[in-house]
C-alpha positions as CSV (number, residue, x, y, z in Angstrom):
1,X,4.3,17.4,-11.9
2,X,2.2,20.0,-10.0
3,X,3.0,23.7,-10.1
4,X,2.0,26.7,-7.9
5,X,1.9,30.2,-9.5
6,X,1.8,32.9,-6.8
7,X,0.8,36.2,-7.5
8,X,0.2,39.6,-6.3
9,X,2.6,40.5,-3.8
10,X,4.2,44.0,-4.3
11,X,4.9,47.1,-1.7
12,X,1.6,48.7,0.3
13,X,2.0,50.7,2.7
14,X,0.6,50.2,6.7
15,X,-3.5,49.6,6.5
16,X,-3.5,49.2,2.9
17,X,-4.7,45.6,0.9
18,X,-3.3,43.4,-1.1
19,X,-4.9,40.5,-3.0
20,X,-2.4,37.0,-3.5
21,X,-3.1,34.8,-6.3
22,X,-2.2,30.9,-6.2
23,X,-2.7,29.0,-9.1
24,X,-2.4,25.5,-9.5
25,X,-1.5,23.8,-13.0
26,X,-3.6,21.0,-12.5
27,X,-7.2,20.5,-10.8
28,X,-7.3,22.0,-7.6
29,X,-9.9,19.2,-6.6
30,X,-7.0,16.5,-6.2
31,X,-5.3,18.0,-3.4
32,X,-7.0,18.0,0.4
33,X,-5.9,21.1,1.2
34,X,-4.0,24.8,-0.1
35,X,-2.6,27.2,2.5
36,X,-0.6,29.7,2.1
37,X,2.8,30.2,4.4
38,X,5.1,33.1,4.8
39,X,8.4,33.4,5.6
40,X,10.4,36.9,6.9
41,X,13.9,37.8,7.2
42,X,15.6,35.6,9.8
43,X,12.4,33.4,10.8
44,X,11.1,30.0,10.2
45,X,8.4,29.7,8.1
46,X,4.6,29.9,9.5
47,X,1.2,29.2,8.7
48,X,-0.8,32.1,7.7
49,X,-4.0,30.5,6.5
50,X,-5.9,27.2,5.2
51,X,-8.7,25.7,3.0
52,X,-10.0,22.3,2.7
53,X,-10.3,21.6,-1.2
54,X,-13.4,19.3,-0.2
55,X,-17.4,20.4,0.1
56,X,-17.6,23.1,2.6
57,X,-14.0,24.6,2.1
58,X,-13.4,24.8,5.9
59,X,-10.8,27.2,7.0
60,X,-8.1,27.7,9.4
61,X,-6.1,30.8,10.2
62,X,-2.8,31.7,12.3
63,X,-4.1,34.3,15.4
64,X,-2.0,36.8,14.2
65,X,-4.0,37.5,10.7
66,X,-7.9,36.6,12.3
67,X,-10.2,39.2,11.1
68,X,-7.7,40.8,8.9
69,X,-7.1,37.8,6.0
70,X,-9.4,35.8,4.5
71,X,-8.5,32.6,1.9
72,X,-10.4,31.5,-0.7
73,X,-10.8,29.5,-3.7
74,X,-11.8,28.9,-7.0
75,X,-12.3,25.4,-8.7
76,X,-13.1,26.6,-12.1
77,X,-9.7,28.4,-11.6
78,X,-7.7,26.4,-9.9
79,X,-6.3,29.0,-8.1
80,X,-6.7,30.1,-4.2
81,X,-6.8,33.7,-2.8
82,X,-5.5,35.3,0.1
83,X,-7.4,38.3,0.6
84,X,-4.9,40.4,3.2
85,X,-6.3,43.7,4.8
86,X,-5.2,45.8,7.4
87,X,-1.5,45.4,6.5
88,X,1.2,45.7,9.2
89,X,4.7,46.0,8.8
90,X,5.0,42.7,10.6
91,X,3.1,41.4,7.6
92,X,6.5,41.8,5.3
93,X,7.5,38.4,4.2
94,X,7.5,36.6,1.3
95,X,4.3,34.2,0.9
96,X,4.2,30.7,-0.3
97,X,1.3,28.6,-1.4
98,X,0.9,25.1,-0.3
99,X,-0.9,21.8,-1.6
100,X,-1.1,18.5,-0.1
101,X,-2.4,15.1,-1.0
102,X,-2.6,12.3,1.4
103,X,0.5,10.8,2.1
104,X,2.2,12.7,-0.4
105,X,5.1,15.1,0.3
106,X,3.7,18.9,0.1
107,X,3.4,21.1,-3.1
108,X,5.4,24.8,-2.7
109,X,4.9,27.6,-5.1
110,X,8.5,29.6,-5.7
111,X,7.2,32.2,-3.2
112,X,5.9,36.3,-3.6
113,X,7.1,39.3,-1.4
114,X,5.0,41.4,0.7
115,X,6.3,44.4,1.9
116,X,4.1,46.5,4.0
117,X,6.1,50.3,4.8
118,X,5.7,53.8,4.3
């Protein structure tokens, strides 16, 4: 059974960074792609960012964080990244990490709150 570890959420305040950790308990290398999601107070959840887990590790990213998040990852670590910069309060959710095999029901990490506020 696969299992996502996020990490590194916590309170920042507006323009500050925050680096989120996603670690996987297996090979990262068997899924096709992570992505992380985030969910705030009364909304659905929405895409924030992906990564293909193939060569070349394309990425995709919702409008709202271009130019201010970046996702990564690591195969010797089995983890992903989202790097988040240039916080805004709209930015307050919590985060999830997402893996997904072909044909295979997604993978969902129990989830890590960002608050951005001063």
């Amino acid at each position: 059974q696969v299992q996502l570890v996020e990490s590194g959420g916590g309170l920042v305040q507006p323009g500050g960074s925050l680096r989120l950790s996603c670690a996987a308990s297996g090979s990262i290398f068997s899924f096709n792609h992570m992505g992380w999601y985030r969910q705030a107070p009364g909304k659905q959840r929405e895409l924030v960012a992906t990564i293909s887990i193939s060569i070349g590790g394309s990425t995709n990213y919702a409008d709202s964080v271009k130019g201010r998040f970046t996702i990564s990852r690591d195969g010797a670590k089995n983890t992903v990244y989202l790097q988040m910069n240039s916080l805004k309060p709209e930015d307050t959710a919590v985060y999830y990490c997402n893996a997904e095999r072909r044909l295979q029901p997604p993978y969902w990490g129990q989830g890590t709150q960002v608050t951005v506020s001063s």
